[in-house]
N, C-alpha and C positions, 0 to 999 in steps of 0.2 A: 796314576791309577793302573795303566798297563805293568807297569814295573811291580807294584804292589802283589798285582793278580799273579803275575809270572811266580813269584816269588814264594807262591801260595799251592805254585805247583801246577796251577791253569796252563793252558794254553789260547793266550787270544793276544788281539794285536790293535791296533793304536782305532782301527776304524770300528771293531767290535765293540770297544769300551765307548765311542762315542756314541754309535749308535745305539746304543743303551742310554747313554745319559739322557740321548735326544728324548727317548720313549718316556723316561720317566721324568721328563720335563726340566732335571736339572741343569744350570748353567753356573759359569764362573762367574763369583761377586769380586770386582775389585775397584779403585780407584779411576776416574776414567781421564784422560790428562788434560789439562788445563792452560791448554796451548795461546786461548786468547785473551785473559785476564793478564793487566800490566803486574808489574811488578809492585811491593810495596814504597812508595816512595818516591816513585816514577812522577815526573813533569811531562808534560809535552810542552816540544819548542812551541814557539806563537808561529804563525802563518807570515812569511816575509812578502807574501804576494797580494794579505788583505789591501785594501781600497785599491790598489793601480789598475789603471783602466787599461783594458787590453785594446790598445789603437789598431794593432796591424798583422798579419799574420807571422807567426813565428817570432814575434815581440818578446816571449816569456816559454821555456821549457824548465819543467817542473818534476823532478823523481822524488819518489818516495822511498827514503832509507830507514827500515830499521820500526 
């Protein structure tokens, strides 16, 4: 929009055009990303630690990869 205006022969700068958009209420529509949705297709492994009874301290350490 600044590039646009300049262009036009204006003179304004990247915080004038915003604040303008803010007054007149508009904002950017775009895709918003979809960082925690698996993939198509995707398994999850099974749990190697269902039923073991945890006896003792430090018996079983556990990460999570991925």
């Amino acid at each position: 929009m600044t590039a646009w205006r300049r262009r036009q022969g204006y003179a304004v700068n990247p915080k004038h055009i915003r604040r303008l958009l803010r007054q007149m209420g508009l904002e950017a529509s775009y895709p918003q990303p979809r960082l925690s949705q698996p993939a198509a297709g995707h398994e999850r492994s099974p749990s190697l630690l269902r039923g073991l009874t945890m006896a003792r301290v430090n018996q079983v350490w556990r990460a999570e990869i991925g």
